[in-house]
C-alpha positions as CSV (number, residue, x, y, z in Angstrom):
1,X,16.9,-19.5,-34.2
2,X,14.2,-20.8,-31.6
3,X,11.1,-20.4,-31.9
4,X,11.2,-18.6,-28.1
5,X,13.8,-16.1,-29.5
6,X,11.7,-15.9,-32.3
7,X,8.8,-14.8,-30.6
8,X,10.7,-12.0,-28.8
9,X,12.8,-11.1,-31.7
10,X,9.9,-10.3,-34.1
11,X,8.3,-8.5,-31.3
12,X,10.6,-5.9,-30.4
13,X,11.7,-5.6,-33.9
14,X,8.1,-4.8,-35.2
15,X,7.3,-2.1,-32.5
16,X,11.0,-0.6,-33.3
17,X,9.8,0.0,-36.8
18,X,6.6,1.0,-35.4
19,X,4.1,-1.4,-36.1
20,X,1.2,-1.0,-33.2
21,X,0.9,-2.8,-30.6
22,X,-1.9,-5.2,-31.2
23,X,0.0,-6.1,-34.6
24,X,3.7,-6.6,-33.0
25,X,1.9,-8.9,-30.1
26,X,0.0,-10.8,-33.3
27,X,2.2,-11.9,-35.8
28,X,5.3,-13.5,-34.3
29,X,2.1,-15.0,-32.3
30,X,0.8,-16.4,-35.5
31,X,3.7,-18.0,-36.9
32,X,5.4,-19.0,-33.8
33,X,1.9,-21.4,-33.5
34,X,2.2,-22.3,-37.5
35,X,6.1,-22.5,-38.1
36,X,6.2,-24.7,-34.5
37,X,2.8,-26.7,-35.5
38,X,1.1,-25.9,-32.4
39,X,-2.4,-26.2,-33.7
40,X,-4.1,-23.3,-36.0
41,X,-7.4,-24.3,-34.4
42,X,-6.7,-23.5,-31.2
43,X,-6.0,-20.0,-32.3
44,X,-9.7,-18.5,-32.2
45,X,-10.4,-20.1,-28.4
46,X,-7.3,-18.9,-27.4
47,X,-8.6,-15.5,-29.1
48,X,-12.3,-15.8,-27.6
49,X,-10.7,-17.1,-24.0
50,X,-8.5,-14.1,-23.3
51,X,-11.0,-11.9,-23.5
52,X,-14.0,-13.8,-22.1
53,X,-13.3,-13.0,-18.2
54,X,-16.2,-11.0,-16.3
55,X,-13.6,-8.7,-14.6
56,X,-12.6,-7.7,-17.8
57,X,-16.6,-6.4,-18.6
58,X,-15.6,-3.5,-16.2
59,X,-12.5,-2.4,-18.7
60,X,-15.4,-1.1,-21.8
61,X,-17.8,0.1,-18.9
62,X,-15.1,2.5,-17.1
63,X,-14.0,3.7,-20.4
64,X,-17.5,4.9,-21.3
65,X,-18.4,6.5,-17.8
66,X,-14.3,8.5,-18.5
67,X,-15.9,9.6,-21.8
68,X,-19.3,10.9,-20.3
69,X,-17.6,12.6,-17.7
70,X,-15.2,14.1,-19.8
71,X,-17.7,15.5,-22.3
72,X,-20.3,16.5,-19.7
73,X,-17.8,19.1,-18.1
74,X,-17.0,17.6,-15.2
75,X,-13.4,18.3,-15.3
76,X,-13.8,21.7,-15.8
77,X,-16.0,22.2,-12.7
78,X,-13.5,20.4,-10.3
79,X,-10.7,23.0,-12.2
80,X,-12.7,25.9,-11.5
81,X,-13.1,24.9,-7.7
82,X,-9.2,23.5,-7.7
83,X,-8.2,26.5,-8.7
84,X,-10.6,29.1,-6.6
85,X,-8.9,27.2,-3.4
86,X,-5.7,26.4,-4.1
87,X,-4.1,28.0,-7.8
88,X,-4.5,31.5,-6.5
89,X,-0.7,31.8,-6.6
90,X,3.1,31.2,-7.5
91,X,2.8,27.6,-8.8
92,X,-1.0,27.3,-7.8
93,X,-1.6,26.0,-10.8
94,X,0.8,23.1,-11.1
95,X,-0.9,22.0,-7.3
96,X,-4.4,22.1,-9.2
97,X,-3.0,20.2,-11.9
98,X,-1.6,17.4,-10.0
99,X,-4.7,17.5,-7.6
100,X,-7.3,17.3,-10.4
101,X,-5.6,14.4,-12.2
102,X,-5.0,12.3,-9.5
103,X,-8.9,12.9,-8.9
104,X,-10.1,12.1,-12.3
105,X,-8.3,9.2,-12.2
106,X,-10.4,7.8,-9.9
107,X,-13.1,8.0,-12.2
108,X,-11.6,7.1,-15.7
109,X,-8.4,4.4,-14.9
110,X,-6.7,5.5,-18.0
111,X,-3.5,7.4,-17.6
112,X,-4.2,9.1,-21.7
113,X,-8.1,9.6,-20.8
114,X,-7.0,11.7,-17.7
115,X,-4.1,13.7,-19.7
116,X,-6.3,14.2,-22.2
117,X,-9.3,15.3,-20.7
118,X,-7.5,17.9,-17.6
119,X,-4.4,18.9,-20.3
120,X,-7.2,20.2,-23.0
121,X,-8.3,23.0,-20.4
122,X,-5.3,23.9,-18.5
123,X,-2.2,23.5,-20.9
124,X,-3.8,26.7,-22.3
125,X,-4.8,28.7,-18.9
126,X,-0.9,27.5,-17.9
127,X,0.2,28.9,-20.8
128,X,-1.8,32.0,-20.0
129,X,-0.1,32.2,-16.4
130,X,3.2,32.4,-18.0
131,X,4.6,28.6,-17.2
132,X,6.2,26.9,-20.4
133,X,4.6,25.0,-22.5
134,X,7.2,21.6,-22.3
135,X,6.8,22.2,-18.4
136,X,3.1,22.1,-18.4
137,X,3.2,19.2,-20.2
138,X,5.4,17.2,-18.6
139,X,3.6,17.7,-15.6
140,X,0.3,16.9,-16.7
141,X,1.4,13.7,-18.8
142,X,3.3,12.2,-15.1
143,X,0.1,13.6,-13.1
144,X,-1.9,11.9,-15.5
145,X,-0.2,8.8,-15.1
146,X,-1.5,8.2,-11.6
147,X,-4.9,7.0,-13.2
148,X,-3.3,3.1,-13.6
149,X,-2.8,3.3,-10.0
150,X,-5.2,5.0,-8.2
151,X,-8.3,3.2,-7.9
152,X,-10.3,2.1,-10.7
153,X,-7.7,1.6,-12.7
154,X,-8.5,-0.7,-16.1
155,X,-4.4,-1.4,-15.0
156,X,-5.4,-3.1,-12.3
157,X,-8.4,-5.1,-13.7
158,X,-5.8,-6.9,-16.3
159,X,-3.5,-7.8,-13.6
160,X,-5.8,-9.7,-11.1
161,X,-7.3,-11.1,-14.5
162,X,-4.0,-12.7,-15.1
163,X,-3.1,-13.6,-11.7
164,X,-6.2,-14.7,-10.4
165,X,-5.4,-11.9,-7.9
166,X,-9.1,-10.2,-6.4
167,X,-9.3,-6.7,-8.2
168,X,-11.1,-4.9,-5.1
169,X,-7.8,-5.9,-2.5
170,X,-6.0,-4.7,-5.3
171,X,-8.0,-1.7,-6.0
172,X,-7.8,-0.8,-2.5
173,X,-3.8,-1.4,-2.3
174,X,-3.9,1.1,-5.4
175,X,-5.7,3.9,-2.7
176,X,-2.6,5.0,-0.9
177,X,0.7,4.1,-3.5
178,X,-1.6,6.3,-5.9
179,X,-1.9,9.4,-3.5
180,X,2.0,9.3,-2.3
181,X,2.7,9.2,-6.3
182,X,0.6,12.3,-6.8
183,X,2.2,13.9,-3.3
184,X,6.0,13.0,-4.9
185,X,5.2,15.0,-8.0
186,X,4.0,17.9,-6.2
187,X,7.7,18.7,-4.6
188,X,9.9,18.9,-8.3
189,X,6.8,20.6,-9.8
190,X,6.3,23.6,-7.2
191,X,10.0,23.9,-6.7
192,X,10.3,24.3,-10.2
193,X,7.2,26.7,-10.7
194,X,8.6,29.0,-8.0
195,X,12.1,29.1,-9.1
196,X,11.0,30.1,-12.5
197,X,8.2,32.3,-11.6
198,X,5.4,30.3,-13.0
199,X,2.2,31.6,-12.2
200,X,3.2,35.4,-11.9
201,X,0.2,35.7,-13.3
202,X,-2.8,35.1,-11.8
203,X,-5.6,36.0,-14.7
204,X,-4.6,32.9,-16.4
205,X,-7.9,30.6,-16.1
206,X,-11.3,31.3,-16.9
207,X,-13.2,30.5,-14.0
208,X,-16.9,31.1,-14.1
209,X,-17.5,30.6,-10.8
210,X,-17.6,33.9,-8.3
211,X,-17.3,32.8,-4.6
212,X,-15.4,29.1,-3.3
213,X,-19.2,28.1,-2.3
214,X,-20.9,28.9,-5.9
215,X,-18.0,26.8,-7.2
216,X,-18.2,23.8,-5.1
217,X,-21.4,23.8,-5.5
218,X,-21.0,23.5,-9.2
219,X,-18.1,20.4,-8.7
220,X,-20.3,19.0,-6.1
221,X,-21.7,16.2,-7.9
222,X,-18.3,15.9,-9.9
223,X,-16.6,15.4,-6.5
224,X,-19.0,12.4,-4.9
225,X,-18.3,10.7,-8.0
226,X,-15.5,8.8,-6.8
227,X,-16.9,8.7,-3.6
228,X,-19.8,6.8,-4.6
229,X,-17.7,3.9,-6.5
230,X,-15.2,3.5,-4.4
231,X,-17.0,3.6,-1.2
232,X,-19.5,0.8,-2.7
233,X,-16.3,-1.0,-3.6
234,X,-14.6,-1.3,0.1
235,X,-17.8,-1.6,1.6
236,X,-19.0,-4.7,-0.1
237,X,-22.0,-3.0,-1.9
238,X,-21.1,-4.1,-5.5
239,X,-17.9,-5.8,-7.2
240,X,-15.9,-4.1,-9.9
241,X,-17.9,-5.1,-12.4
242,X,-21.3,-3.4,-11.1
243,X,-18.9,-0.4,-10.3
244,X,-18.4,0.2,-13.4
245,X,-22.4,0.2,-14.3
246,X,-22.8,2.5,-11.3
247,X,-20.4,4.7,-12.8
248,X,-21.6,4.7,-16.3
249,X,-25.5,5.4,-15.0
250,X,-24.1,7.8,-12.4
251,X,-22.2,9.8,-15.0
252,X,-25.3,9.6,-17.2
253,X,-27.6,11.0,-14.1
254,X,-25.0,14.2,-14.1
255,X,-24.4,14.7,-17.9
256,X,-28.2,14.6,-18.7
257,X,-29.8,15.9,-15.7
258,X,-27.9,17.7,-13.0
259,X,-25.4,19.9,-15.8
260,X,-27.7,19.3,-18.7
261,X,-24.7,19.1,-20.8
262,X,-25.5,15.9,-23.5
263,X,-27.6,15.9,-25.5
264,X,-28.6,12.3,-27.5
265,X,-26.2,13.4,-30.4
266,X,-23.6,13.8,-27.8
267,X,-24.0,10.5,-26.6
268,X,-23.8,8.6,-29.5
269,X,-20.4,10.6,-30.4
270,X,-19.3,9.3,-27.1
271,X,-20.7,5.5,-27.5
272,X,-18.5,5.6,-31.1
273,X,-15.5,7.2,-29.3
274,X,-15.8,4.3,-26.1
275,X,-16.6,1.9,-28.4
276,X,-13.2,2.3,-30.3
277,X,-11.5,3.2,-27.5
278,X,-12.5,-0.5,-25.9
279,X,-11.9,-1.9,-28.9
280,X,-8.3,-1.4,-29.2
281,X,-8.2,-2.4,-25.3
282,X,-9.3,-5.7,-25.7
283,X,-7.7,-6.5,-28.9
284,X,-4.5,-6.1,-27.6
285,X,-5.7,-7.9,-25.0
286,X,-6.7,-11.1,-27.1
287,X,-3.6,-10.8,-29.2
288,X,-1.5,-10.4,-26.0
289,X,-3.2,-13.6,-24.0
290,X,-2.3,-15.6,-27.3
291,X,1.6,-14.1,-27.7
292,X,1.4,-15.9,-23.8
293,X,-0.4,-18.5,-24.5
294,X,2.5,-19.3,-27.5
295,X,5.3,-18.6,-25.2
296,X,4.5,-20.8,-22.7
297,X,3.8,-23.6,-24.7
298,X,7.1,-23.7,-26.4
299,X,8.6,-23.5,-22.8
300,X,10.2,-19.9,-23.6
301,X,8.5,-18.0,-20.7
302,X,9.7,-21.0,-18.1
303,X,13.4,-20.4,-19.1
304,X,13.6,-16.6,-18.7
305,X,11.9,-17.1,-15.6
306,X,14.6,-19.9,-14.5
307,X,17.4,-17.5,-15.8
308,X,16.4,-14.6,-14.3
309,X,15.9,-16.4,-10.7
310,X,19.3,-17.9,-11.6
311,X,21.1,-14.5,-12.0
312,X,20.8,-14.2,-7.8
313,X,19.8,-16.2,-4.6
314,X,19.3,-12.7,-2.9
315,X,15.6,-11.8,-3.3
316,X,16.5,-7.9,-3.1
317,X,18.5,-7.9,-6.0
318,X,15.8,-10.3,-8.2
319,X,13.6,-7.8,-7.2
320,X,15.8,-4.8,-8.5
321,X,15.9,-6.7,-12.0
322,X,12.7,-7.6,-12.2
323,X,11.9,-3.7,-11.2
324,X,14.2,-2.4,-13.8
325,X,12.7,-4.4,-16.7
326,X,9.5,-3.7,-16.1
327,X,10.5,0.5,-16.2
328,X,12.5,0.2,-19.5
329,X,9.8,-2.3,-20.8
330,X,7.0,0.7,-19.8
331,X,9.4,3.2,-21.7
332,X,8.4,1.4,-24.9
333,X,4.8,-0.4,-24.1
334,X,1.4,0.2,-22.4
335,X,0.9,-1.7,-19.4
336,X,-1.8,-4.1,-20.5
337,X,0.8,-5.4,-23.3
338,X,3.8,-5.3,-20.4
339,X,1.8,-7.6,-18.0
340,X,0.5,-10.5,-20.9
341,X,3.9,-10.4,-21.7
342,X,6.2,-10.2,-18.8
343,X,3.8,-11.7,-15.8
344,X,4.0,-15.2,-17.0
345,X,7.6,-15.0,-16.5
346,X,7.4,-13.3,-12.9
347,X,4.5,-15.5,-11.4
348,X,6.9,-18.4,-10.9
349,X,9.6,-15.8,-9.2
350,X,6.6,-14.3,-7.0
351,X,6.0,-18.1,-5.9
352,X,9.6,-19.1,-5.2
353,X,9.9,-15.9,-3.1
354,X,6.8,-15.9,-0.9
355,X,5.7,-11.8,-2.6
356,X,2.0,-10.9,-1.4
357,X,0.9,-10.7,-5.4
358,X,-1.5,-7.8,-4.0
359,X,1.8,-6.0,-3.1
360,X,3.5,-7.0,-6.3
361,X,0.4,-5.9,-8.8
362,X,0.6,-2.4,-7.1
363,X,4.3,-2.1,-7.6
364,X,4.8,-3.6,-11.2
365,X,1.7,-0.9,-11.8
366,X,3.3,2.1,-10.1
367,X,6.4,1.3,-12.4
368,X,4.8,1.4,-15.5
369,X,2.7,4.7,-14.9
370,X,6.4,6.3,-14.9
371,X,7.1,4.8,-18.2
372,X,4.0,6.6,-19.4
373,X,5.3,10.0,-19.2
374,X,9.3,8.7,-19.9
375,X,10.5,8.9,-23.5
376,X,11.0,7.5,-26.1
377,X,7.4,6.2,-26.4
378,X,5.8,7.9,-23.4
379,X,1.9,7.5,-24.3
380,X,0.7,10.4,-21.9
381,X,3.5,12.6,-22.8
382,X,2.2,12.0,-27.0
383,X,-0.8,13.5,-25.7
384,X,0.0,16.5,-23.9
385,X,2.6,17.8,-26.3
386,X,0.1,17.1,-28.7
387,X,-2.3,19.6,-26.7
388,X,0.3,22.4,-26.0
389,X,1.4,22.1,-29.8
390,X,5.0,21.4,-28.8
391,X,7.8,18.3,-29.8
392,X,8.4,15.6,-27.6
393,X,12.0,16.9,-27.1
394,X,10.5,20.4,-25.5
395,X,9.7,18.0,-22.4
396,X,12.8,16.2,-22.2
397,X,14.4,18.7,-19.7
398,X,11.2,19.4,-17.4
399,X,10.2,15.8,-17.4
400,X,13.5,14.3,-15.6
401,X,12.6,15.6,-11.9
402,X,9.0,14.3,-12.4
403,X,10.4,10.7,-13.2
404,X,13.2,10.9,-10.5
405,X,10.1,11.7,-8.0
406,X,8.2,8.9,-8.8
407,X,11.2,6.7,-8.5
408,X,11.3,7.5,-5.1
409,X,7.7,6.9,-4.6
410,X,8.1,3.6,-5.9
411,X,11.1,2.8,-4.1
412,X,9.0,3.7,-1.0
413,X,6.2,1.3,-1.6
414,X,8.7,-1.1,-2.4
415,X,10.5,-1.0,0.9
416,X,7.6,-0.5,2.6
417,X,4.5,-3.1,1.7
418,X,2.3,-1.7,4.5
419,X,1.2,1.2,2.3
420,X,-0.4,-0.8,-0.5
421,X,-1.6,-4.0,1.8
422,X,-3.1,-2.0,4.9
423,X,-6.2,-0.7,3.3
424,X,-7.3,-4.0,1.8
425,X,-6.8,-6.0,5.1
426,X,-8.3,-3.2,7.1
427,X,-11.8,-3.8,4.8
428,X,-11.0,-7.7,5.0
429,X,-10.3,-8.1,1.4
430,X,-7.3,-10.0,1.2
């Protein structure tokens, strides 16, 4: 056996018996370098080197300012406002649901944080309003997954890391791919709502808030949140990096002064939970950089890439491939792990056929957000039916239109470029 087909071999075979991530990334890492006496040393600058990039500083900072603003109650303002507006009746609350996470993700970039955070407060008030639990799942683990897409998105930061590609052009082409994503799951999930009657009841959520203006002005502050970063970010005001420490201190300024919801043993809670939350990020990150590192070394990655441009001349139908691997490859992995692995072999293919890599980062990341919420592995998905107390298989049947959907959103931002490349070359970014 190569050491190449060793590399993918042991890979696959220790996440199919469940091994995580970082460790299935690791070891075939480890002894593909020994076994193929590559040079042990170079293992802890490889190490240090994949994870010593300043864009990748914003990754630990984005995931703190998602933890603040999840514990100081932000999300439950913007619910309560959501829902005064629009949730009012027959599938009102599966519109809130997809607004509000699309929303959120804005502010966190992490398709679980934003599950997570909207699915703990309005699995149960869906519940209440009669909709199933598997449905309100599903929904919230594929809305969810629009946080790797829509702007900040941690996603996004790892690709132009890898590709040298500049993460505000591609947080911009993120803006509108992210909003028709959202706008594609709102069809299946309010034709299904009404046809089953979801919503009959309209008691369902606790909303503190009396009038539409008492409640925005509750979610005010919530609401300018992304405002604020990304509107620093296309207008040249501060780089990704710095938008991150705007949106830590910024989330700070509303936890501890305007909603006076932290206290200092809340915060250190949260530094733990960030802290461990970043570190599982990055390590996967340095073992990932190093299974790359290996693969290319040994020439692995070069031959895939020459087979797979091999298998056409038509660029359509490369692209197809390339499309379908990365959706089966989200099925089973998170997207940092997909891109260390897969992008050295598509960077040659991107070069050979001319693709805007702005375009292409925007498309590989729309793909995987569908394998989020697609089983077997479907990380948001985990999450939710964690939350509504219910087996992955209770989603299986409620989940299918929300994929298809997002196919087609994909295969519209596929087709047409214009929607992710507009935005960035209307702020002179790219």
């Amino acid at each position: 056996m190569s050491l190449g087909v060793f590399l993918f071999v042991g890979f696959f075979l220790l996440l199919l018996i469940g091994a995580p991530i970082a460790i299935a990334i690791a070891i075939p890492s480890f002894l593909v370098i020994w076994i193929g006496d590559l040079g042990l040393p170079i293992i802890a600058p490889n190490f240090f080197a994949g994870i010593a990039k300043f864009p990748l500083l914003a990754i630990p900072l984005f995931i703190l300012a998602g933890f603040i603003l999840e514990r100081c109650g932000i999300s439950e303002r913007v619910i309560n406002f959501a829902n005064l507006l629009i949730g009012r009746r027959r599938g009102g609350l599966a519109i809130v649901a997809i607004s509000v996470c699309v929303f959120f993700g804005g502010v966190s970039g992490s398709g679980p944080a934003d599950a997570a955070a909207i699915g703990a407060i309005l699995i149960p008030a869906m519940y209440a309003q009669g909709y199933a639990r598997g449905y309100s799942a599903a929904l919230i683990a594929a809305a969810g997954s629009t946080a790797i897409i829509v702007p900040p998105s941690i996603a996004l930061i790892i690709y132009g890391a890898i590709t040298n590609t500049s993460v505000p052009a591609l947080f911009a082409a993120g803006a509108i791919p992210g909003l028709l994503a959202g706008l594609s799951l709102l069809i299946p999930a309010v034709w299904v709502a009404r046809k089953k009657g979801y919503g009959a009841k309209v008691e369902g959520i606790d909303v503190k808030t009396e009038t539409l203006a008492s409640s925005f002005r509750e979610a005010f502050w919530g609401l300018l949140a992304p405002v604020i970063i990304l509107g620093g970010l296309y207008g040249g005001i501060f780089t990704p990096t710095e938008a991150a420490v705007v949106a830590v201190f910024y989330s700070l300024f509303l936890g501890l002064l305007v909603y006076r919801t932290l206290s200092l043993k809340d915060l250190y809670q949260i530094l733990v939970d960030a802290n461990q939350t970043s570190a599982i990020v990055m390590l996967i990150v340095a073992f990932a950089g190093l299974f790359s590192w290996a693969g290319s070394t040994i020439g692995i990655l070069d031959m895939l890439a020459d087979s797979l441009m091999g298998a056409s001349d038509n660029s359509w139908v490369i692209l197809v491939l390339i499309n379908l691997l990365i959706f089966f490859a989200g099925m089973l992995m998170d997207a940092i792990s997909v891109f260390y692995i897969f992008l050295p072999i598509f960077i040659p293919i991107l070069d050979h056929f001319g693709w805007d890599p702005v375009w292409f980062g925007v498309v590989m990341t729309l793909n995987l957000a569908i394998g989020q919420f697609t089983p077997p592995v479907a990380v948001n998905l985990y999450v939710t039916t964690q939350l509504a107390d219910i087996r992955l298989e209770d989603t299986f049947r409620a989940v299918i239109p929300m994929v298809l959907a997002m196919l087609i959103a994909l295969a519209v931002v596929i087709l047409f470029p214009a929607l992710s490349l507009y935005i960035p070359r209307f702020f002179g970014l790219m």
